[in-house]
N, C-alpha and C positions, 0 to 999 in steps of 0.2 A: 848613431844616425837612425834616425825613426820617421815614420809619416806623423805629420802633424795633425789630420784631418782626413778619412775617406769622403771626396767630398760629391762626385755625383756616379750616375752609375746612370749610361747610355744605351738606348734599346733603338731598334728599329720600329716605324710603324708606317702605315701605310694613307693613313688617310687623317690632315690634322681637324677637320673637322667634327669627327667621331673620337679623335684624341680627346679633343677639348671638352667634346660631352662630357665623355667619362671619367677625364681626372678633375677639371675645374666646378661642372655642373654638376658630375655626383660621386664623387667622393670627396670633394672638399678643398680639394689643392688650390695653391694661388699660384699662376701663371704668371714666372719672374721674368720672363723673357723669352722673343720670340724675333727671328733674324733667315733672312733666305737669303741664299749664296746658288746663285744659278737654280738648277733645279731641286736642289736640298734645303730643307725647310727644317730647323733646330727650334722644339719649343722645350723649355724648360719648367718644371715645376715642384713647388715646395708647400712645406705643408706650415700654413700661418700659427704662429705664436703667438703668446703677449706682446704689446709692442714694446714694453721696456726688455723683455727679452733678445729682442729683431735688433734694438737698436744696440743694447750690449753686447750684441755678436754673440752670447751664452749658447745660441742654439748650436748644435752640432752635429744634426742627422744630415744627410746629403740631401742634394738634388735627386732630380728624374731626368733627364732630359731623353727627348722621345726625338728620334730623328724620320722624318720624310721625305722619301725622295732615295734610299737605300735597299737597292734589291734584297729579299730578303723570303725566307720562306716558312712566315711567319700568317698567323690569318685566322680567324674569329671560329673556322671550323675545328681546327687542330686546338682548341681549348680544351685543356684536360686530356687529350688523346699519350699516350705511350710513345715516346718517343727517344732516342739516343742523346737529345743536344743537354750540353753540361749547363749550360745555364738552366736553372729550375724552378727559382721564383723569388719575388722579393715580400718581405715580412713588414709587416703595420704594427705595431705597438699601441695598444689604445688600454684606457679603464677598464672599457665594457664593450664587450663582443657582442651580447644580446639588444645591446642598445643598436649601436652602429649597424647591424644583419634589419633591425627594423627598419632603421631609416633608407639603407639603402635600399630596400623590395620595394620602399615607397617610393621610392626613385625610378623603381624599373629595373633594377640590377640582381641578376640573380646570382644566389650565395646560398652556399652550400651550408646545413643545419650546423649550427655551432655545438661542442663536444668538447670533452676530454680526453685529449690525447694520451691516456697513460702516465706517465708522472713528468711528462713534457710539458704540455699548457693545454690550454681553455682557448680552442680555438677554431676558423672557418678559413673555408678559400670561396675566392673568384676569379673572373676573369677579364682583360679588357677587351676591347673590341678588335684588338690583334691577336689574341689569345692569350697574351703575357699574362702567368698566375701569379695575384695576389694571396699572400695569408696572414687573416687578420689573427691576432695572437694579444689575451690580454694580459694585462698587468700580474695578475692572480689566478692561482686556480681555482677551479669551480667550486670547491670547497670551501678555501678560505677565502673566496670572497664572497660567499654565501654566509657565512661565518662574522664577520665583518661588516664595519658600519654600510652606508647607503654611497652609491657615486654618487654624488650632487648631480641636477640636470645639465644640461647642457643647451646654447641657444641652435634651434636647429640650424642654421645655417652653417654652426662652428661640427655639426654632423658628427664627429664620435671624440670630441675632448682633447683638442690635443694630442692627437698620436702623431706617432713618429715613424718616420721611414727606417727603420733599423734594421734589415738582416739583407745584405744579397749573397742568397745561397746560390753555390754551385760544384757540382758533382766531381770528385775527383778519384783518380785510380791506387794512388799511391800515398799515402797522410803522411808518411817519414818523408818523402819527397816534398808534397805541399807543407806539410808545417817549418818545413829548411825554407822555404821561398820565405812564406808570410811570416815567420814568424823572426826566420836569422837574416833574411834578406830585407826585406821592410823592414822590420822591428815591432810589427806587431804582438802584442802579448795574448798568450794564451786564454783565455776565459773561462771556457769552461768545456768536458769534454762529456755525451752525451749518448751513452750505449740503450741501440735500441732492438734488444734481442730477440722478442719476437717479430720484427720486421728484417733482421739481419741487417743491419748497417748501423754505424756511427758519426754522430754530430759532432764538430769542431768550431767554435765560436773564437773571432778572437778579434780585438779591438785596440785602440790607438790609447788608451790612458786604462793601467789596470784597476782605479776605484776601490773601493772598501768592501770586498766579498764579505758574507757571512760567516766562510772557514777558510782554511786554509788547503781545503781538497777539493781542487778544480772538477772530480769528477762527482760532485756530493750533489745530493739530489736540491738541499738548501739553497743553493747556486740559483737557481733556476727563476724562482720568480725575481729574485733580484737583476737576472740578466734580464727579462724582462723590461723591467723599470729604466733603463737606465737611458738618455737623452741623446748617445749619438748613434750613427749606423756603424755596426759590427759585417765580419766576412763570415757567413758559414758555410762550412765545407762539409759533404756530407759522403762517405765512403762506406758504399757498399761490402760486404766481409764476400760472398761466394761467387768464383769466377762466372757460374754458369745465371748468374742475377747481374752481373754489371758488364758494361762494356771496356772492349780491351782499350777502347780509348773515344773518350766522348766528341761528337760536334763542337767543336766551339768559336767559330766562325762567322762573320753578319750575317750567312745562309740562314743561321737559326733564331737573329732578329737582336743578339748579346753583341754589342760595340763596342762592349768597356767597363772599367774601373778605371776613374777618377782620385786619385792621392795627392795632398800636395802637402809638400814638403821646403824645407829650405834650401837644398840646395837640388833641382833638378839632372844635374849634368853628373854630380859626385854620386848621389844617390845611386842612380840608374847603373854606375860603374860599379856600386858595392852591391845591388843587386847581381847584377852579369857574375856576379864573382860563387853565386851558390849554383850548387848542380841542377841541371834544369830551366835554369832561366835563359833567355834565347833574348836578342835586339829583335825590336818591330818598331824598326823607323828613328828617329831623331831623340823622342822623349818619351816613350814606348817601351815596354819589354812586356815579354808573353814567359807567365808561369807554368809549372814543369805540365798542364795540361794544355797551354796553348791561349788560356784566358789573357787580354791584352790588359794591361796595367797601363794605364795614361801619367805619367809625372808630372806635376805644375807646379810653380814657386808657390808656396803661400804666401797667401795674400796679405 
C-alpha cells in the first residue's frame, strides 16, 4: 500500500489579495481554483505546463493551496527571522536560477543572491507576503551548467521554464522515527540522503515512484542533480545532529501558518489504518493522521 501522488501541500495566509500578487502576478502560478465557505477563503495554485502535458494528467508536482481566514502567526515581518516551527520551506525546481532572480527583482520581489550551496545546488530564497520561504533550486550545478549548452529562453510571462513545486521540507527530531512513518507507513521510497557536515544536519528526500537514479548509493553525491530534475513534488526532512542546535520538539501546528500534506491514495480509510499501525503516528480526525512530529498528513482517494 503506497501514496499514489503528494498532491497539495496547505498553508495559511492572511490576506488573498496580496496572495494573488505574489503567486499568480509574479511568480507565475495559475490560479485552479478559488472557493469561500463562511469566513475561509481556499485559493489554490499550480504551476502551468504544456498543455498536452495538463491534459494527460503527466504533471505530478502538487498544488499550493493558501487558506484565508485561519488564525495563524504567520506575517511578512517574521520573513527569514529564526524561529522553532517545523515547517521550513517549499523548493521550486527550475533550469535557471539566475534567469528567474532577474525576472522576479523586475517584479518587485526580493531574492536573495543566487549561490552554490556546497555540493547540494545552485540556489536562492524568498519570500511571500506572509513570510512563507520559498527556495528556488536549479536543475544543475553551477558548474555543470556553466559547462553545458545554453537554456533556451523563455516567454516572459512563462517567468522561469517550467519549474516545479518539488520539496516540502520540514524539520524533524527523530529520522529512524520519521523514515518508519514516511517511508514504512506511506510507502514512500527513499531518494536520497544528504549529510551536511559543516552546518551539522542531514537531508532526507523521499518520493512516490523510485525512477532511474544514477547509482545505486542513495547517499552519492551523483544523486543530486538528478533529484533535482525530476517532475513530481518530494517530502524532505531535514534533522538537525546537536541537541543544543535543534528543538526537543518543533511547532507544528496552524499557529505557524503549516495545515497540511495532501496524499492521495486508493484506499483512504485502509491506508490511514496501516499508517496508525507505525510508532508515532497519531489519528487527527476522519482522514487525518499526524506524524511522529505532529505534521497532519490529509488522505484522499485518488482521483
Amino acid at each position: 500500500m503506497a501514496v499514489r501522488r503528494i498532491a497539495r501541500l496547505s498553508l495559511a495566509a492572511n490576506r488573498v489579495d496580496r496572495s494573488l500578487a505574489f503567486y499568480r502576478d509574479r511568480l507565475g502560478m495559475a490560479l485552479r481554483s478559488r472557493a469561500v465557505d463562511g469566513a475561509v477563503e481556499r485559493c489554490v495554485f499550480g504551476f502551468v505546463d504544456s498543455p498536452d502535458r495538463r491534459t494527460s494528467g503527466a504533471r505530478a508536482d502538487a498544488e499550493l493551496e493558501l487558506v484565508h481566514g485561519v488564525p495563524s502567526g504567520v506575517s511578512a515581518e517574521t520573513a527569514g527571522a529564526a524561529a522553532p516551527d517545523g515547517y521550513w520551506k517549499v523548493g521550486v525546481t527550475l533550469p535557471n536560477v539566475d534567469r528567474a532572480c532577474h525576472a522576479l527583482r523586475q517584479r518587485g520581489v526580493q531574492v536573495s543572491e543566487p549561490a552554490q550551496f556546497r555540493d547540494i545546488g545552485y540556489l536562492c530564497h524568498l519570500a511571500d507576503a506572509d513570510g512563507h520561504t520559498l527556495e528556488l533550486l536549479q536543475h544543475r550545478f553551477a558548474a555543470t551548467a556553466a559547462a553545458g549548452p545554453a537554456v533556451p529562453a523563455v516567454p516572459a510571462q512563462a517567468l522561469m521554464g517550467q519549474p516545479t513545486l518539488a520539496h516540502i521540507s520540514l524539520r524533524i527530531t527523530d529520522p529512524t522515527c520519521s523514515l518508519a512513518f514516511y517511508r514504512d507507513g506511506l510507502g514512500l521510497h527513499l531518494l536520497s540522503e544528504q549529510v551536511v557536515d559543516a552546518h551539522g544536519f542531514s537531508l532526507y528526500f523521499l518520493g512516490v515512484e523510485p525512477g532511474s537514479p544514477p547509482t545505486d548509493d542513495w547517499a552519492s553525491v551523483a544523486h543530486r542533480e538528478w533529484l533535482w530534475q525530476r517532475p513530481d513534488t518530494l517530502v524532505e526532512l531535514q534533522h538537525v545532529w546537536h541537541p543544543e542546535r535543534r528543538q526537543a520538539r518543533y511547532a507544528t501546528g496552524p499557529e505557524t501558518g503549516f495545515l497540511g500534506v495532501t496524499c492521495a491514495v486508493d484506499d483512504p480509510a485502509a491506508h490511514r489504518a496501516a499508517v496508525l499501525r507505525v510508532p508515532g503516528a497519531a489519528p487527527h480526525g476522519a482522514s487525518t493522521v499526524t506524524d511522529p512530529d505532529g505534521y497532519a498528513i490529509h488522505l484522499v482517494q485518488q482521483g
